[in-house]
C-alpha positions in Angstrom: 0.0 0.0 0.0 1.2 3.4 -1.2 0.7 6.7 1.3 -2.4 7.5 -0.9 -4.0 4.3 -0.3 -3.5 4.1 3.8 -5.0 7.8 3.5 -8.0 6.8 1.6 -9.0 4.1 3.6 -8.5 6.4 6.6 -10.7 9.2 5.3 -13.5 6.9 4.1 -13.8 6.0 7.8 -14.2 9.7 8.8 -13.7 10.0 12.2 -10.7 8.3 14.5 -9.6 6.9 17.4 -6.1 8.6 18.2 -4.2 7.1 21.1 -1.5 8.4 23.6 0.0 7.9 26.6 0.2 10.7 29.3 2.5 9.5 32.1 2.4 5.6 31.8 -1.6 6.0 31.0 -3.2 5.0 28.0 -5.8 8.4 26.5 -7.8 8.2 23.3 -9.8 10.8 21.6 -11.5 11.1 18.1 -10.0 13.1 16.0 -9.8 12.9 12.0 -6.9 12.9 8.8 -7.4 15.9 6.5 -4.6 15.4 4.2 -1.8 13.2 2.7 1.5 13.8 1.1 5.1 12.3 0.4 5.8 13.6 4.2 2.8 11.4 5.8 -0.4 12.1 7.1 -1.4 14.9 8.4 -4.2 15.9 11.7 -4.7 18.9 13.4 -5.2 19.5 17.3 -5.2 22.6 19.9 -1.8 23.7 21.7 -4.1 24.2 25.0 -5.1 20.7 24.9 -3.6 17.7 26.5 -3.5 15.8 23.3 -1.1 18.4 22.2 1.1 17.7 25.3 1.4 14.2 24.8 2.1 14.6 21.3 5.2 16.7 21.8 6.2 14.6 25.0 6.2 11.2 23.4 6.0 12.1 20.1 4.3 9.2 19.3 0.5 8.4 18.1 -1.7 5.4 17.3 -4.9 5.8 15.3 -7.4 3.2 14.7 -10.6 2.9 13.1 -13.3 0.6 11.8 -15.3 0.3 8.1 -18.4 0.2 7.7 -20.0 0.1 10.8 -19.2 -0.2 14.4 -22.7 -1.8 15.1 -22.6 -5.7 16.2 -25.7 -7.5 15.7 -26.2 -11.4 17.1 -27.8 -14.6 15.7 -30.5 -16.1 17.7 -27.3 -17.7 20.0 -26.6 -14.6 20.8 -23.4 -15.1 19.2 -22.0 -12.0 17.5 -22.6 -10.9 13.9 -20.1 -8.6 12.3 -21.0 -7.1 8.7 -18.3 -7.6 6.2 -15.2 -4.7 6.4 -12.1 -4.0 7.6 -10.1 -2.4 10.5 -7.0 -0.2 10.2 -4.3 1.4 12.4 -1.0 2.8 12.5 1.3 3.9 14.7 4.1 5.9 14.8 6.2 8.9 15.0 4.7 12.8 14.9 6.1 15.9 14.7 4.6 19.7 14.7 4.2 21.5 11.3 5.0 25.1 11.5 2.0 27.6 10.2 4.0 28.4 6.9 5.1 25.1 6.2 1.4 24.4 6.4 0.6 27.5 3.6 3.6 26.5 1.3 1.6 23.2 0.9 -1.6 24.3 0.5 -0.1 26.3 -2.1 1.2 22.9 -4.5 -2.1 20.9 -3.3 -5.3 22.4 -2.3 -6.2 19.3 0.7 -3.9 21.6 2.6 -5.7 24.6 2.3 -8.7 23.4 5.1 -5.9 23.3 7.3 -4.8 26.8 7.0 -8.3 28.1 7.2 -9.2 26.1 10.2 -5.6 28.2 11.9 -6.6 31.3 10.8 -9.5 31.2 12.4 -8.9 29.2 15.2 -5.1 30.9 16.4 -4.1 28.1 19.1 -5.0 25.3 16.8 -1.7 23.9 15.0 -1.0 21.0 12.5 0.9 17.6 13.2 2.5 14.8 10.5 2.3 10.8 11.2 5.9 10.8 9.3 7.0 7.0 10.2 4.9 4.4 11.0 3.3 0.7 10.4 0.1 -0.7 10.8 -2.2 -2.6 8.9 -5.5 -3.1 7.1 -7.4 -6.2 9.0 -10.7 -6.9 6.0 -13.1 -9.1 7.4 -15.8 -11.6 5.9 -16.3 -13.8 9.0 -19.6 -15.1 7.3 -17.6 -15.6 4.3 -20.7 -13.7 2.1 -18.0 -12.9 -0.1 -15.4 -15.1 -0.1 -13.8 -18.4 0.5 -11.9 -17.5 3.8 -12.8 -14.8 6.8 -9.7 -12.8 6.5 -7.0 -10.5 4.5 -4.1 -8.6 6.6 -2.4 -6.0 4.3 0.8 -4.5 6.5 2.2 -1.4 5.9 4.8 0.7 6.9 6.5 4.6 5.4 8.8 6.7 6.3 11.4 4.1 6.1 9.9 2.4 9.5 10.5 -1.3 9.9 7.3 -3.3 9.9 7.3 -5.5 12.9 5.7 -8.9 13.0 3.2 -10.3 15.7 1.3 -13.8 15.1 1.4 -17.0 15.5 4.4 -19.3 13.5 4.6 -22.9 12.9 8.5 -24.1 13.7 10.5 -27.3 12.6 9.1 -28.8 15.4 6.2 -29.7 13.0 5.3 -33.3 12.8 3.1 -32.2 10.0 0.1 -34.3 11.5 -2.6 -31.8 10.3 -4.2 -31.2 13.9 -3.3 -27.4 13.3 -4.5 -27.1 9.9 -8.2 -28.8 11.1 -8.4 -26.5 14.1 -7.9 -24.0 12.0 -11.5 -21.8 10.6 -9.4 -19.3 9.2 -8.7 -21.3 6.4 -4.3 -19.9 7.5 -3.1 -23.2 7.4 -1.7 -25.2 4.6 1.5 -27.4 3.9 4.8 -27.2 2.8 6.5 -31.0 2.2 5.1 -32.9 5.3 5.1 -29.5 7.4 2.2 -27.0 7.7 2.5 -22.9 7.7 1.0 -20.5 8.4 -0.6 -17.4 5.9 -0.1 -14.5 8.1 -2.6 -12.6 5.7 -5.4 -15.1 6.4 -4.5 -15.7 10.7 -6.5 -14.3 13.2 -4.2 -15.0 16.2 -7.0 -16.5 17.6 -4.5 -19.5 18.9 -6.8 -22.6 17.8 -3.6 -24.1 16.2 -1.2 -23.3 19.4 -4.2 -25.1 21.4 -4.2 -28.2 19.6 -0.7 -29.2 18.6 0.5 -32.3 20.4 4.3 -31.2 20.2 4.0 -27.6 21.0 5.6 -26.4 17.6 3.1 -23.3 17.3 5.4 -20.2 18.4 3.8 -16.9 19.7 5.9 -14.2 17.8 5.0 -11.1 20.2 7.7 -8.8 17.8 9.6 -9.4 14.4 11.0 -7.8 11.8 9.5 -8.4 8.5 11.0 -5.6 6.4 11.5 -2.1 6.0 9.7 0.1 3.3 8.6 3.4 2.3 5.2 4.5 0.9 
């Protein structure tokens, strides 16, 4: 996924979770992206406002969000229903935008230019770019309406930040007895020789396959590098 794509998916969502930490604890707010370049993506926040604090103290954010809806409905179980979708977040480093910089952009490309009204007529309000981060788009079919499996990860990452890795991962310990790939209603699982792997675009995490194998050979990966790009 290019810069432009991450953006788009953000901005059909509208309105955003953004996540920080003030002093060891965990805040969130909803906040929304109003423009995209080569730089990152950009958001825009108050310098009397705590949000603004943590931003410059950490300078770090995490910003979530869900497509189409955030309702859940529920069969006559009572199980849960979830419409088909997807999820995305990304998290990262931020840093301040001064005023002009702001105006020089809005000047080559006109998604800038809400910005720079919103300052000018709002003084204390000021502009911040998500210049480095990862994340990922999690697309969900659970009902499989559309599809022949529940799931499709698409990582990211841009700014030249690493994409780090966290899953489940089938080791050489594999006896390649299938228990894993049965267990498994992601449809993740498939085989390599006598071994089984894992899809880490279809898995869940949802640890059916580190439940059921008999010689323990399902690893919990909590951080990994997978690679490094830019958008």
């Amino acid at each position: 996924m290019n810069i432009a794509d991450i953006y788009g998916k953000f901005d059909q969502i509208g309105s955003l979770v953004f996540a920080t930490v003030d002093k060891g604890i965990p805040q969130t707010r909803i906040a929304h992206l109003f423009a995209f370049d080569e730089d990152g993506l950009y958001f825009r926040t108050m310098v009397t406002k705590a949000f603004y604090k943590q931003l410059n103290e950490t300078g770090m954010v995490s910003i979530c969000g869900m497509y189409p809806t955030t309702r859940i409905r529920h069969d006559d179980e009572g199980m849960p229903i979830f419409e088909p979708g997807y999820t995305i977040r990304a998290t990262g480093e931020v840093r301040e935008i001064p005023f002009e910089t702001l105006k020089a952009k809005a000047g080559q490309n006109e998604m800038f230019t809400l910005g720079v009204k919103d300052i000018e007529r709002y003084p204390a309000m000021t502009t911040f770019c998500l210049h480095r981060a990862w994340g990922e788009v999690y697309d969900f079919d659970f009902e499989m309406a559309h599809r022949s499996h529940k799931l499709e990860r698409t990582r990211f990452c841009f700014g030249g930040q690493k994409m780090p890795f966290q899953g489940m991962r089938i080791t050489e310990a594999c006896i390649g007895c299938g228990a894993c790939l049965e267990a498994c209603s992601f449809k993740a699982i498939g085989r390599d020789g006598e071994s089984c792997v894992i899809d880490p675009s279809r898995c869940d995490v949802c640890g059916d396959c580190y439940t059921v194998c008999p010689v323990d050979a399902v690893e919990i990966v909590i951080e990994d590098t997978l690679e490094q790009g830019a958008a």
